[in-house]
N, C-alpha and C positions, 0 to 999 in steps of 0.2 A: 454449484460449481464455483469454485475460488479462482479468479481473474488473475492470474498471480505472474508478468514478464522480466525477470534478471533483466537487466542490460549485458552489453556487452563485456566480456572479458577484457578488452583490450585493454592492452598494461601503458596505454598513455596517457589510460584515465584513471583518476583514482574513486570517483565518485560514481556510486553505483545506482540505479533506482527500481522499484516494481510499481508497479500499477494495482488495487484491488478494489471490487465492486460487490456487492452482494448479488447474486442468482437474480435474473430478469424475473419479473411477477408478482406476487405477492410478498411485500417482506422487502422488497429492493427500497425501500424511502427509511430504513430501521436506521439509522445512524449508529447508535450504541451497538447494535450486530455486524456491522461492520468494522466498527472501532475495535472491536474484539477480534477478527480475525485478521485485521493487522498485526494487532498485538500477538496473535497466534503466528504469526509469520514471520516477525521480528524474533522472538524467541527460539523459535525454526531456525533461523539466521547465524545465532549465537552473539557473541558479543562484540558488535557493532558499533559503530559510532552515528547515529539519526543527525543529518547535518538540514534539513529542511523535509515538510512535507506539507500538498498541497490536497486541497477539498474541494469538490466540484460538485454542483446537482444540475444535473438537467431536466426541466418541467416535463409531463408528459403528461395524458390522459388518464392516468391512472397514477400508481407513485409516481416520485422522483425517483431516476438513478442515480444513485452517489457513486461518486469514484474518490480513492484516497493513493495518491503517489506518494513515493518514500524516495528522500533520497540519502542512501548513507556511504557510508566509507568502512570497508572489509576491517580495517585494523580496529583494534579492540579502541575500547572505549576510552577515555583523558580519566583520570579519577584522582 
């Protein structure tokens, strides 16, 4: 299951973010499987602009869960 929360629409902001983790259990500490369904998500997205994004691991008794937030901006990309 893909953790995956828009922010909000509201048009006073321009700066948008999701949240993504890998599935609790086995396989949650994969970092590169993760990295990929961002990248899956971002593409989803369509052409964006990635203005920050942050990584987080939290220890547990078994893996870590990683969490990856994104924060971008709806209008296309600067190029």
């Amino acid at each position: 299951m893909t953790d995956v929360r828009p922010s909000s629409a509201d048009p006073g902001w321009t700066i948008r973010h999701f949240s993504q983790s890998n599935p609790s259990g086995r396989g949650s500490g994969d970092v590169a499987a993760l990295l990929r369904r961002v990248a899956d998500t971002l593409d989803s997205l369509g052409d964006v602009q990635v203005e920050d994004l942050t990584f987080k691991s939290n220890v547990t008794a078994a893996e870590d869960e990683l969490t990856i937030t994104v924060y971008y901006d709806a209008e296309p990309r600067r190029r």
